[in-house]
Every structure is written in structure tokens, then in C-alpha cells.
N, C-alpha and C positions, 0 to 999 in steps of 0.2 A: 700418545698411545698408552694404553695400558695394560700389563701382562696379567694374566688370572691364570693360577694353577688350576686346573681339572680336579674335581671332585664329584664322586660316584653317589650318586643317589642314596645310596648306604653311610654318605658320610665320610668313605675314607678318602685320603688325600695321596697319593701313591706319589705324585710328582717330589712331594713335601719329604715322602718318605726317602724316595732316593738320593735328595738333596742332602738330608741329613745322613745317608752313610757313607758319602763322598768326605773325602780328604777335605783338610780349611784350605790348603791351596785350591784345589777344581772347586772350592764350593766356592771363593773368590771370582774364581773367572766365569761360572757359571751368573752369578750375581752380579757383576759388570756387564755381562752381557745383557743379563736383562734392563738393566741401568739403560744401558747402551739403546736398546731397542725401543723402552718409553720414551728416548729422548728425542731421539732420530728418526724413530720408524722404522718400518723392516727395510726400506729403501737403502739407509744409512751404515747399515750396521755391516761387521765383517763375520758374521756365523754363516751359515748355512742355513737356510730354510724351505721346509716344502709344503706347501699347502694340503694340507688332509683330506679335509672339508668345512666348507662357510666359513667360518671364524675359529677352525680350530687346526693350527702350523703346529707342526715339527721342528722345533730349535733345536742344532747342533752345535757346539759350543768345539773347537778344535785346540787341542792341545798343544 
């Protein structure tokens, strides 16, 4: 599987932007987690997640 940030028609990237004002530790487990979910699939993984719509989940990544 593969994870895609969201990006708004205008170009910005907001997911990208949060990521970056996150601590290197959360921005760590935030990135394993997605590590985790290409690897395994959302079946596999221990985040939280909820389907929004079609192809676009809400990952929760828990501290």
C-alpha cells in the first residue's frame, strides 16, 4: 500500500506542514507508522483509523 499526503488544489500541502512542526520524536512515530501501514496495510498496523471517504482515512498515530 501506499500512503499519499493530501494536497489542495492550490498546491498547499497541510499534512506536510504539520509534520514539519511536530517534535523529531512524534515526527518519528508518526513515520514508522506510515512505514508500518505501506507494509502491512491498514489491517496490520496498531494506529487507529477511520474511513472518511473512498480512499481518504484519518491515521491516528498514539503516543
Amino acid at each position: 500500500m501506499k500512503v499519499l499526503f493530501y494536497r489542495s488544489s492550490g498546491g498547499a500541502n497541510p499534512v506536510k506542514k504539520y509534520l514539519d512542526e511536530l517534535s523529531r520524536a512524534d515526527q518519528e512515530k508518526v513515520f514508522a507508522a506510515i512505514l508500518d501501514i505501506e507494509a502491512q496495510g491498514l489491517d496490520g498496523t496498531t494506529v487507529s483509523l477511520r474511513q472518511i471517504e473512498g480512499k481518504l482515512w484519518e491515521i491516528r498515530v498514539s503516543q
